[in-house]
C-alpha positions in Angstrom: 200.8 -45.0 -97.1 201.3 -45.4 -93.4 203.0 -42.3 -91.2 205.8 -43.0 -89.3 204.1 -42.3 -86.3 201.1 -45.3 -87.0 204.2 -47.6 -88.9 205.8 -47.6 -85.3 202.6 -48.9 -83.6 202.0 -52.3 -86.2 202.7 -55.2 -84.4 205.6 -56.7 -86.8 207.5 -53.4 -85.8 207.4 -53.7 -82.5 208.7 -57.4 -83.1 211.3 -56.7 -85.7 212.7 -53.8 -83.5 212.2 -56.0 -80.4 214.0 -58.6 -82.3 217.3 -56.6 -83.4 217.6 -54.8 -79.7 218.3 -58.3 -78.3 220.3 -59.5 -81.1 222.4 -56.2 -80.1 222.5 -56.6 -77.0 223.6 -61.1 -77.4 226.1 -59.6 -79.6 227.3 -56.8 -76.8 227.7 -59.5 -74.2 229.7 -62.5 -75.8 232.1 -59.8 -77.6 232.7 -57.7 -74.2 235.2 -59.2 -71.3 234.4 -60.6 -68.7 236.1 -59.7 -65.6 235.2 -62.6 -63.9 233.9 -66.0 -65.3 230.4 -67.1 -65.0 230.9 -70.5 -63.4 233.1 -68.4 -60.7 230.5 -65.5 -59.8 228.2 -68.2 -59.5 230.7 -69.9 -56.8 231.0 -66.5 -55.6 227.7 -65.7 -54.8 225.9 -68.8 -54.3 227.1 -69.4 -50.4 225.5 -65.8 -49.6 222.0 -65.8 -51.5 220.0 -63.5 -51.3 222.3 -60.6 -52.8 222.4 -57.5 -53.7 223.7 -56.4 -56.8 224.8 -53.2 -58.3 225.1 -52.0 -62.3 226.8 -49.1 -63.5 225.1 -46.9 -66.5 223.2 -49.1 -69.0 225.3 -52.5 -67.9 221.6 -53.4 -66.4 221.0 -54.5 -69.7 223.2 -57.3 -70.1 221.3 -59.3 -66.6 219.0 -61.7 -68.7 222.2 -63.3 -70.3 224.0 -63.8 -66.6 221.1 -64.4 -64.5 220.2 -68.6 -64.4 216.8 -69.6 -64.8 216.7 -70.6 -61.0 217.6 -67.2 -59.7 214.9 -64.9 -58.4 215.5 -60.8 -58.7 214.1 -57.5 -58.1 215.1 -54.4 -59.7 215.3 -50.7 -58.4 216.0 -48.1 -60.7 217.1 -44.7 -59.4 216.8 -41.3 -61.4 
């Protein structure tokens, strides 16, 4: 029998957890508001490229479901 410990370092693991994390996190972003529509922060921003953008605690999370597959970005992440 595996410990918990080696059980966390098999590959279908990693996957299954990786898996469930995004399915959490599609499921956080089409059931949460959105203060502004997609199609209009797009409209919003596009005129001014490059931007900076800020996220508040954790809301980081949720940039692979706004950002387009055109749009180039950095991160910086602050203690």
């Amino acid at each position: 029998m595996l410990s918990s410990r080696r059980l966390l370092h098999q590959s279908w693991v990693k996957k299954a957890g990786a898996r469930a994390v995004a399915k959490y996190l599609s499921f956080v972003f089409k059931t949460n508001r959105q203060v502004v529509p997609l199609t209009e922060l797009y409209a919003r921003v596009d005129p001014d490229l490059p931007v900076i953008l800020a996220f508040w605690h954790g809301q980081h999370f949720l940039v692979p479901f706004v950002r387009r597959p055109t749009d180039r970005s950095k991160v910086l992440i602050s203690h």
